[in-house]
C-alpha positions, 0 to 999 in steps of 0.5 A: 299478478299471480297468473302472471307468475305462474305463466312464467314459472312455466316458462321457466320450467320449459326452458330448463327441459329444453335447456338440458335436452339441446345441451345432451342432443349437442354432446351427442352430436358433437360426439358422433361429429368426433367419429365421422372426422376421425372415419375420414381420416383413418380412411383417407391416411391409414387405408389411402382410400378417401371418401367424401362424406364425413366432411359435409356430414361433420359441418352439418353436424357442427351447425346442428349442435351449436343450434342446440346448444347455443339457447341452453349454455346461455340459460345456464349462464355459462357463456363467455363474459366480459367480467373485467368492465363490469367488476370496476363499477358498484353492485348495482350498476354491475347488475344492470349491465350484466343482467338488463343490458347485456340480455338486451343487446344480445336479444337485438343480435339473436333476433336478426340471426333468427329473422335471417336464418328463418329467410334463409331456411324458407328460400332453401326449402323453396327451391329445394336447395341441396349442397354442392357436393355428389352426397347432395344433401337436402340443405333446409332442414340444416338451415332451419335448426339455426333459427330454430336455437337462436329463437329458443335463445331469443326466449331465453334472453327474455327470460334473463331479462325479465329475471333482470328487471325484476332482481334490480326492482327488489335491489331497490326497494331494499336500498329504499328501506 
């Protein structure tokens, strides 16, 4: 069992990096999304003069940063919960659905969206598929980063599931006592 712990610490530790990492690449991304809007605009409003570039770079800008941060706003456990089912019920209960059933319902929807995105992304790269517009972006290495953050958020639930089990274990053997 210690290994186990250890394993799991290390784990743990991983996921912290790379929480606070996907999180900083996104505010990045998001930012620079900012500036590529606001480029477009003042060309297009301000200079009459548009161009077609900053709104396919700012979608996959968009897609590029919730990927990366979708894994670490759930590892923080700042994503938006439901809180008035859960607070009617008794402390225990509130654990189990908010720390064992909820991880596992969402790890269900996390697993589909990254075996789908993953075929997604595969067939893009395949056949070499590229947007539609004159920019022709090469479009799988866009596709790729979904199941890319939703696989980091897949281990994440885990995580929070496994941490789940393990305080209702412990909330039990102190009621017991």
């Amino acid at each position: 069992m210690p290994l186990f712990r250890e394993k799991w610490q290390a784990v743990s530790r991983f996921m912290e990096r790379a929480s606070s990492l996907g999180l900083l690449v996104s505010g990045v991304l998001i930012m620079l999304m900012g500036m590529a809007v606001t480029y477009g605009a003042t060309r297009r409003y301000f200079f009459d003069n548009p161009e077609q570039y900053s709104g396919e770079a700012s979608t996959i800008l968009s897609v590029a940063a919730a990927a990366f941060a979708i894994f670490g706003v759930q590892w923080l456990r700042r994503n938006i919960r439901v809180d008035f089912l859960a607070s009617r019920f008794p402390q225990v209960v509130q654990g189990i659905l908010l720390d064992i059933v909820c991880p596992i319902l969402a790890l269900f929807f996390a697993v589909v969206v990254t075996w789908h995105s993953w075929r997604a992304g595969l067939y893009a790269l395949r056949v070499g598929e590229v947007s539609t517009s004159s920019w022709a972006v090469i479009l799988w290495p866009v596709k790729m980063l979904v199941p890319v953050g939703f696989g980091l958020l897949c281990l994440v639930l885990l995580a929070q599931l496994y941490y789940g089990i393990i305080s209702l274990k412990e909330r039990t053997v102190k009621v017991k006592q």
